[in-house]
MMTF fields as JSON, N, C-alpha, C and O atoms, coordinates in Angstrom:
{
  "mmtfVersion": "1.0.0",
  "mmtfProducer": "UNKNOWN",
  "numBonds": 295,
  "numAtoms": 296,
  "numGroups": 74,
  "numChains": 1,
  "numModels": 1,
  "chainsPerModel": [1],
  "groupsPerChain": [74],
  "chainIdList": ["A"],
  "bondAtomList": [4, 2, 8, 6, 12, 10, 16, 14, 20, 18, 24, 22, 28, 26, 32, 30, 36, 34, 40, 38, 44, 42, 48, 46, 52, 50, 56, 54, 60, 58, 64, 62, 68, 66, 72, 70, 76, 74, 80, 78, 84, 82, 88, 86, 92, 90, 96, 94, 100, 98, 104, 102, 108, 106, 112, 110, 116, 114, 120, 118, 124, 122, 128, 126, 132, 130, 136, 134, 140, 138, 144, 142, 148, 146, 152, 150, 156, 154, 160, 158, 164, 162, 168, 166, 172, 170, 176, 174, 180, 178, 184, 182, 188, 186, 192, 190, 196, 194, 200, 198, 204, 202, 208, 206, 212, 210, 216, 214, 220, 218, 224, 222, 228, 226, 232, 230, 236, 234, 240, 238, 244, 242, 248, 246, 252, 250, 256, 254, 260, 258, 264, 262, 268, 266, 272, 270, 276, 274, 280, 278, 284, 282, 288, 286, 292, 290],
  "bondOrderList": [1, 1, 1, 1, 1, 1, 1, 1, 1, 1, 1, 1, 1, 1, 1, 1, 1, 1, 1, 1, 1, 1, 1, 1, 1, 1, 1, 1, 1, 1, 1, 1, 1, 1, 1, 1, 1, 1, 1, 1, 1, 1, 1, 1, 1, 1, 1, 1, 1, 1, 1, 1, 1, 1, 1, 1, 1, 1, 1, 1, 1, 1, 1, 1, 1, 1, 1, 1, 1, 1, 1, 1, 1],
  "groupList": [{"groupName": "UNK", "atomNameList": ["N", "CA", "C", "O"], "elementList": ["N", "C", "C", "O"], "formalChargeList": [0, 0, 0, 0], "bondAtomList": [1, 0, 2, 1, 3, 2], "bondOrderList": [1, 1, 2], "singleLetterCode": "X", "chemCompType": "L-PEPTIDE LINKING"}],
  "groupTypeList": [0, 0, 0, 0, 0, 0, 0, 0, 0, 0, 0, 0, 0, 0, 0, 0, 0, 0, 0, 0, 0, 0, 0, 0, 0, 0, 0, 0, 0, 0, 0, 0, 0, 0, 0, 0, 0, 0, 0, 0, 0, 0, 0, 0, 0, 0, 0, 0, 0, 0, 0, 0, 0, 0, 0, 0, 0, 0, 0, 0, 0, 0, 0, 0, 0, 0, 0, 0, 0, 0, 0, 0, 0, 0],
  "groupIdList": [1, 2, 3, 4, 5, 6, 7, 8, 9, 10, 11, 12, 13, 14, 15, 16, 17, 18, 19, 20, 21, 22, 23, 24, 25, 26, 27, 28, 29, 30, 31, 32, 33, 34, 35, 36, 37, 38, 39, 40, 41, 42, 43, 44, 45, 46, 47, 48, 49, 50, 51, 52, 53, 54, 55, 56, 57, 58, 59, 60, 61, 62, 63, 64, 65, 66, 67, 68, 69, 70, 71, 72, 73, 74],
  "secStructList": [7, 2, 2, 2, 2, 2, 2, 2, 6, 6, 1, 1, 7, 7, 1, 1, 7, 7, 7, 7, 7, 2, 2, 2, 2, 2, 2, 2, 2, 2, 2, 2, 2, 2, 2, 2, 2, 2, 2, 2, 2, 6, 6, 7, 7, 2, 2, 2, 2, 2, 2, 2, 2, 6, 6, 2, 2, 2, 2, 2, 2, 2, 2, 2, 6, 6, 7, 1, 6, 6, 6, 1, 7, 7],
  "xCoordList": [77.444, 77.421, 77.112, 77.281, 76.652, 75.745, 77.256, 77.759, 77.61, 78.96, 79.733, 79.886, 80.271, 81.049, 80.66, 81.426, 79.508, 78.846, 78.812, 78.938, 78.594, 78.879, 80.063, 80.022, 81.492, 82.383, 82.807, 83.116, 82.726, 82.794, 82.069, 82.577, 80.89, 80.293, 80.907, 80.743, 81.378, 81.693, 82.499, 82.747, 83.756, 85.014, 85.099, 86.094, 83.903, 83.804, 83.446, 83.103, 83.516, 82.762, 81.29, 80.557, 80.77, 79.333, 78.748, 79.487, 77.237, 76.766, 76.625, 76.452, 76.609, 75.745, 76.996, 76.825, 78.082, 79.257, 80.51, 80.108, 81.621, 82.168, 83.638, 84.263, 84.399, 85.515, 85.822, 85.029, 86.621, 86.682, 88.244, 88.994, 88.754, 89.801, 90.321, 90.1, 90.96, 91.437, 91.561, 90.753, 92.937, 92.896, 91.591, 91.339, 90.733, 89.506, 89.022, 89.167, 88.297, 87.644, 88.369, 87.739, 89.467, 90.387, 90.22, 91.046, 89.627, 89.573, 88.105, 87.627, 87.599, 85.944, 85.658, 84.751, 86.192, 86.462, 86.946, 86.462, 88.023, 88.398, 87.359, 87.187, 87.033, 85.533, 84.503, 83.857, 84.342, 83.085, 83.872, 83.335, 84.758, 85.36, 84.802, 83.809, 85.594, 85.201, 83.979, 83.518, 83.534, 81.315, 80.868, 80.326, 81.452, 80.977, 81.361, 80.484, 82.842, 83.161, 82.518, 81.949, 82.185, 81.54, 80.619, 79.903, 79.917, 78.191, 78.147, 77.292, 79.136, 78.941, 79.676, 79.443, 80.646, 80.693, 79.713, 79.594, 78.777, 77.345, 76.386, 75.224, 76.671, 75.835, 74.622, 73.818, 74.606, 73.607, 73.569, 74.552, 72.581, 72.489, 72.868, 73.195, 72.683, 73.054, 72.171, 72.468, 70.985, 70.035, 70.396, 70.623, 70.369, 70.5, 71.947, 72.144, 72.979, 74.145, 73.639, 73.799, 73.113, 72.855, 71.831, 72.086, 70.882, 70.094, 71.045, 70.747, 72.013, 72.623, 73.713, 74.193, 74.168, 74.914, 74.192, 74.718, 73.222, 72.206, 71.161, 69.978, 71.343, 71.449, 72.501, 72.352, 73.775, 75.019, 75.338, 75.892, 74.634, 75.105, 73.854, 74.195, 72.34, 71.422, 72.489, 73.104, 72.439, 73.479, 74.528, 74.647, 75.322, 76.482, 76.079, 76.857, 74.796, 74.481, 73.754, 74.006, 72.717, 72.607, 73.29, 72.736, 74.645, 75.627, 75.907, 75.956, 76.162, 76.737, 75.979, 76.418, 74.834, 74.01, 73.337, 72.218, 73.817, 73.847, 75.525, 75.534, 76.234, 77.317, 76.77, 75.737, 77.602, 76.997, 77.281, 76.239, 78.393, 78.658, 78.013, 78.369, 77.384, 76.557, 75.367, 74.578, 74.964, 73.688, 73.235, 72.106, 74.712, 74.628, 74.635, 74.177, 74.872, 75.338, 73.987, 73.902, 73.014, 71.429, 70.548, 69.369],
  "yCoordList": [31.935, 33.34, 34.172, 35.387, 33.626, 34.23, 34.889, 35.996, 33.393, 33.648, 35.225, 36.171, 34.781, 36.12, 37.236, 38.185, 37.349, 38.861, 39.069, 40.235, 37.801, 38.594, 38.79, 39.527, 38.317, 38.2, 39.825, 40.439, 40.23, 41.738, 42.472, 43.584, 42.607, 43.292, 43.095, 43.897, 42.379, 42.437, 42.74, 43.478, 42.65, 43.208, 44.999, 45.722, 45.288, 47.044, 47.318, 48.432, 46.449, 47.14, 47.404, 46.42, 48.647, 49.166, 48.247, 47.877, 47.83, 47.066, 47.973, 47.519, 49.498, 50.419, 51.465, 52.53, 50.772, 51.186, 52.144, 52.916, 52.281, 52.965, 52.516, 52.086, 52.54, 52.591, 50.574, 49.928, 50.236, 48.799, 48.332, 49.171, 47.049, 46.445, 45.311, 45.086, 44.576, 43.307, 42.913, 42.284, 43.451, 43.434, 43.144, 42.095, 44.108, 44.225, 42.756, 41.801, 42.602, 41.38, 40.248, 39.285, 40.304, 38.895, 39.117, 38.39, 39.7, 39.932, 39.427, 38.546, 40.106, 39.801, 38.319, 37.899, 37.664, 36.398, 35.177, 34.183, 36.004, 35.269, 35.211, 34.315, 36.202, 36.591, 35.863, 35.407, 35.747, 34.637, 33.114, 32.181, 33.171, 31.296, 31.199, 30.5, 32.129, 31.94, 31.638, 30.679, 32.647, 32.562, 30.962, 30.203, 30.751, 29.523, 28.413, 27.845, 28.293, 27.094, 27.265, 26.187, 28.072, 27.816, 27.939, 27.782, 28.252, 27.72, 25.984, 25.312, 25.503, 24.091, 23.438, 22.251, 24.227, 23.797, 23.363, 22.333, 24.594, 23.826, 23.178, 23.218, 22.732, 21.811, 22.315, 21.538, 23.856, 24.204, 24.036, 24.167, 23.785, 22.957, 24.185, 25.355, 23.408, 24.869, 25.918, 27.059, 25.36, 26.696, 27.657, 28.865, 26.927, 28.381, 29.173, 30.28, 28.323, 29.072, 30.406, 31.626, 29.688, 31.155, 32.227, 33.403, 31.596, 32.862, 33.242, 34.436, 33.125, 33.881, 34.677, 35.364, 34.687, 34.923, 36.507, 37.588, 36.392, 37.16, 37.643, 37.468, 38.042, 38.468, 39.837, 41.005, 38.87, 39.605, 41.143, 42.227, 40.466, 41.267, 42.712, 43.804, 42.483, 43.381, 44.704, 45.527, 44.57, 45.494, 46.549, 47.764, 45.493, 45.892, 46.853, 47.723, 46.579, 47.434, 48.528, 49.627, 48.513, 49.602, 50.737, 51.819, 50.417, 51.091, 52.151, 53.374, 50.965, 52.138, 52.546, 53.627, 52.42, 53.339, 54.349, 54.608, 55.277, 55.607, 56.685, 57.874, 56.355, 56.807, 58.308, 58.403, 59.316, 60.805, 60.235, 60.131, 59.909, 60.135, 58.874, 58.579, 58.291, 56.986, 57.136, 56.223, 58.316, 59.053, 60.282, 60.671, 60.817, 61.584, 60.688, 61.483, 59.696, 59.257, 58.464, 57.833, 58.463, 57.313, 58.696, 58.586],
  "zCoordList": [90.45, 90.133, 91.378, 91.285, 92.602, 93.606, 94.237, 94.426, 94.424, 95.282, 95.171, 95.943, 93.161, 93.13, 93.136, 93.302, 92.974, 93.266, 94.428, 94.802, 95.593, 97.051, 97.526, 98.511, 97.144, 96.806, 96.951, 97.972, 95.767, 94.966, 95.643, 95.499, 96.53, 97.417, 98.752, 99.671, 98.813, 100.46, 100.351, 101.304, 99.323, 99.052, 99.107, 99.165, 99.07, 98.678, 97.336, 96.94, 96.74, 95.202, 94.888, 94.787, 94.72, 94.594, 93.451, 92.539, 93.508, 92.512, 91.721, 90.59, 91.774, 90.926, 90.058, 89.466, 90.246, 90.195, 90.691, 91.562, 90.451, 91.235, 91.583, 90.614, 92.96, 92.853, 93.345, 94.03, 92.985, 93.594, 93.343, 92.845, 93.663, 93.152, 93.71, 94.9, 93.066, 93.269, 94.569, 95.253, 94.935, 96.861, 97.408, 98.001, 97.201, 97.999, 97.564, 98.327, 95.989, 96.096, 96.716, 97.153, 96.77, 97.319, 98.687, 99.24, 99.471, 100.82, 100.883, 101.598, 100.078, 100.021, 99.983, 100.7, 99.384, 98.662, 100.348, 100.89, 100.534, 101.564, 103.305, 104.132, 103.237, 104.072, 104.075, 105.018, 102.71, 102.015, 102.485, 103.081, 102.19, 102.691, 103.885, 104.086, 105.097, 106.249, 106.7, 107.319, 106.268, 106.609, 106.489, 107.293, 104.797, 104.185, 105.618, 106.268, 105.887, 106.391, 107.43, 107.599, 108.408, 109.859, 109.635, 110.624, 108.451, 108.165, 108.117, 108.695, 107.389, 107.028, 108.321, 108.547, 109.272, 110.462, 111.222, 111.886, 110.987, 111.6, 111.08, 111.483, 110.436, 109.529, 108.564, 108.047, 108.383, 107.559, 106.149, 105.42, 105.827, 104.509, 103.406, 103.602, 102.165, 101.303, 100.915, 100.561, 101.03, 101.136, 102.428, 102.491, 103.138, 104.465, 104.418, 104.919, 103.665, 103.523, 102.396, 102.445, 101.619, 100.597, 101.634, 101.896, 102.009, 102.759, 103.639, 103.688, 104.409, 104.816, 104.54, 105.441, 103.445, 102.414, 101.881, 102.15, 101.285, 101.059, 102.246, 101.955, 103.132, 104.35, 104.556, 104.913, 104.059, 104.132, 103.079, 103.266, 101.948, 100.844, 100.895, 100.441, 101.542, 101.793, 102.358, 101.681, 103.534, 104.199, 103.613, 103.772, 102.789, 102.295, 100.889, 100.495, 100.217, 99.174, 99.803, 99.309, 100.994, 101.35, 102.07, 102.268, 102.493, 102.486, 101.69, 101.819, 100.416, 99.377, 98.872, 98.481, 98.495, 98.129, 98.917, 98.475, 100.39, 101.248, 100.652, 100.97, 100.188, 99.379, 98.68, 98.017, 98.955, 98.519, 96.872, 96.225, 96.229, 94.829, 94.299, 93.158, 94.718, 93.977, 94.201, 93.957, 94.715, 94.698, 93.716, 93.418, 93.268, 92.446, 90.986, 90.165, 90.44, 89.473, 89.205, 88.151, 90.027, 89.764, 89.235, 88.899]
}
């Protein structure tokens, strides 16, 4: 479940809602592969893949919530 929610965030979709779409998560998605494989390139185990994973997704929500119209809508 971790995955696709970072997935859908890195893709551009707001957790708090808002504008998003397919394209995007499939980009998001494919982003997330990459990260994944040169994490396990280096041999990090699967805990540190998620902490860095979630690392990733911090950022990306404070972004959008930094967003004028997803400030109006909380």
């Amino acid at each position: 479940m971790f995955l696709t929610i970072a997935a859908v965030v890195v893709g551009g979709t707001s957790l708090l809602g808002g504008y998003g779409g397919y394209g995007l998560s499939v980009i998001g998605v494919l982003v997330l592969q990459i990260i994944t494989t040169v994490l396990v390139g280096w041999g990090l185990s699967w805990q540190g893949q998620q902490f860095i994973l979630g690392l990733l997704i911090i950022p990306m929500v404070a972004l959008y919530a930094r967003s004028p119209h997803i400030r109006s809508q909380i």
